[in-house]
C-alpha positions as CSV (number, residue, x, y, z in Angstrom):
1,X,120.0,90.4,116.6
2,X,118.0,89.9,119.9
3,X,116.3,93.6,119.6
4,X,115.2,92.0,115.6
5,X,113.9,88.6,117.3
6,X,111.7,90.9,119.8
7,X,110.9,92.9,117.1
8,X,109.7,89.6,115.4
9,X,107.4,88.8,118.5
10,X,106.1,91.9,118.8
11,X,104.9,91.5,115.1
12,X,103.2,88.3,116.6
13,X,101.1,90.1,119.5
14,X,100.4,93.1,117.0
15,X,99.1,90.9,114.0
16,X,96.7,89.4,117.0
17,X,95.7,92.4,118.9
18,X,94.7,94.0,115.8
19,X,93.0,91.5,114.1
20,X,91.4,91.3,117.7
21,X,90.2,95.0,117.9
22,X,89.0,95.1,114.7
23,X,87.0,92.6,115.7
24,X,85.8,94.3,119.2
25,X,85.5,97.9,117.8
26,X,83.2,96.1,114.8
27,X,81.2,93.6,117.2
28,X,80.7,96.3,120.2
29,X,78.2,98.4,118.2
30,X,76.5,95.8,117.3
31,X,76.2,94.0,120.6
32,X,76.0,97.3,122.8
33,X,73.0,96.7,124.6
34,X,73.8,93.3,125.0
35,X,77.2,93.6,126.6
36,X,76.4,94.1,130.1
37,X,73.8,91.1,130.3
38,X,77.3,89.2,129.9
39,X,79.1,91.3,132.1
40,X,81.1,92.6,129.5
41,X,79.7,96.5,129.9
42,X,83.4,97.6,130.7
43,X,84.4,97.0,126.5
44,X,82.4,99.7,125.7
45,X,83.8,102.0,127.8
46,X,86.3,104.9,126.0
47,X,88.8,104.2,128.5
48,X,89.4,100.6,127.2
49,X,89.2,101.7,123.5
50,X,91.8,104.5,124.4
51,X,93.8,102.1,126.3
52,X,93.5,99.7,123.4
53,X,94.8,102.3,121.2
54,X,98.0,102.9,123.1
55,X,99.0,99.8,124.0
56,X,98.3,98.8,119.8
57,X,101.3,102.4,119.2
58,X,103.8,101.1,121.6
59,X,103.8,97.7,120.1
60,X,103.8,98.9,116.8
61,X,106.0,101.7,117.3
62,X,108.5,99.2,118.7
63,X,108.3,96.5,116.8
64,X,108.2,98.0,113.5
65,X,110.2,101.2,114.2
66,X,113.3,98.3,115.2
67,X,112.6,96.5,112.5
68,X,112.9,99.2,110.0
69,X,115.8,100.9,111.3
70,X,118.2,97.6,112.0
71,X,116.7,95.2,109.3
72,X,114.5,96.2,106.4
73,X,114.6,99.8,105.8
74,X,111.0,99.8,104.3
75,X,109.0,102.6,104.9
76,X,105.6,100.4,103.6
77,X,105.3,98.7,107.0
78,X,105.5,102.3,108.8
79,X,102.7,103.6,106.4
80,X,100.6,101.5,106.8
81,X,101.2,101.6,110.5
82,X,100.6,105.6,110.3
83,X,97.6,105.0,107.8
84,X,95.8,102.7,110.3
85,X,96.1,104.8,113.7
86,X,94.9,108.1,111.3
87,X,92.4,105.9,110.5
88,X,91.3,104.5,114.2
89,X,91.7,107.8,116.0
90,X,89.7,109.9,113.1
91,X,86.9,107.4,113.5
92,X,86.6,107.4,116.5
93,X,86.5,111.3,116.6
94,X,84.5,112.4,114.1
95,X,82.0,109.3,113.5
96,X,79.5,107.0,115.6
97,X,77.2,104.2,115.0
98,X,77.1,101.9,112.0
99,X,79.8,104.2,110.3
100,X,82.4,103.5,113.1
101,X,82.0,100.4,112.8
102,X,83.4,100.4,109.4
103,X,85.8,102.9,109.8
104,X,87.0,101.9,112.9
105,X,87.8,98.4,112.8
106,X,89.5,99.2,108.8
107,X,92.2,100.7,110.8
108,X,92.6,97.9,112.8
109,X,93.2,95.6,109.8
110,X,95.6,97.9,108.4
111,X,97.4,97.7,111.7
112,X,97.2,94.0,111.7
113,X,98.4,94.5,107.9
114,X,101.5,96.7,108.7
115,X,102.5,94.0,111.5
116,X,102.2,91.1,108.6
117,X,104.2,93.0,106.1
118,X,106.7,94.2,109.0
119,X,107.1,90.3,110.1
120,X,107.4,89.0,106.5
121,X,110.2,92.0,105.6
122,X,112.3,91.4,108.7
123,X,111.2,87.8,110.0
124,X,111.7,85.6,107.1
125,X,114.7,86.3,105.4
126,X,116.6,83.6,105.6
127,X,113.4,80.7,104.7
128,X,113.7,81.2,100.7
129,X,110.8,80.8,99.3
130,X,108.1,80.1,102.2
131,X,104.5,81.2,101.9
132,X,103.6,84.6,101.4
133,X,107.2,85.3,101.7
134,X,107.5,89.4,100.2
135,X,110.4,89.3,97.8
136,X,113.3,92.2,98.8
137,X,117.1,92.4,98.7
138,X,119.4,93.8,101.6
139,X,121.9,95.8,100.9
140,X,124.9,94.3,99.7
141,X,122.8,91.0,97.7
142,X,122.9,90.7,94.1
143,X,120.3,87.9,95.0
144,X,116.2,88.7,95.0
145,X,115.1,86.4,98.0
């Protein structure tokens, strides 16, 4: 139960960081000449977006990879999880300019998107019928939540 409440957290930071580097990998393009005027140079440096990148698979890893194997058993959260680091790491790869800016910052949101399903499959069980709650049964219910 304490490994699922982590997992829960970890849901938490993940929804944020990857709302928050979709943000930075759209916004840094855009704002590339400007950044080191503000003294923010270092965000465009691949070695933060890297960093950003790893950091953003052990969280998701470990969060939804707990969550899966001790709560909800879905493999939705987990492809969309897979879907969004293809996604990230092929943009950065094989585009630049305006186009990673699209394609890059997509894969954040399905991160971001993976966490939210994640959270709402394993965090929420027992609140009924609370907002955006994502019907599902466990094993051994006769009852749709």
């Amino acid at each position: 139960m304490r490994s699922l409440k982590m997992a829960i957290k970890l849901d938490n930071i993940g929804m944020t960081a990857s709302t928050l580097c979709a943000i930075h990998c759209a916004a840094v393009p855009i704002f590339f000449t400007s950044l080191p005027i503000l003294g923010l140079g270092f965000l465009a440096n691949p070695w933060v977006e890297w960093t950003m990148i790893l950091l953003a698979i052990v969280v998701g890893v470990s969060s939804i990879g707990t969550s899966f194997l001790r709560a909800h058993h879905r493999a939705s959260p987990l492809i969309l999880l897979i879907a969004g680091f293809i996604t990230i790491i092929l943009g950065h790869i094989f585009t630049k300019g305006w186009l990673e800016a699209i394609i890059v910052p997509t894969g954040g949101i399905l991160i971001a998107v993976a966490h939210f399903v994640n959270y709402k499959y394993a965090g929420t069980c027992q609140a009924g019928d609370s907002f955006l709650h994502v019907k599902h049964s466990h094993s051994g219910d006769n009852v749709h939540v």
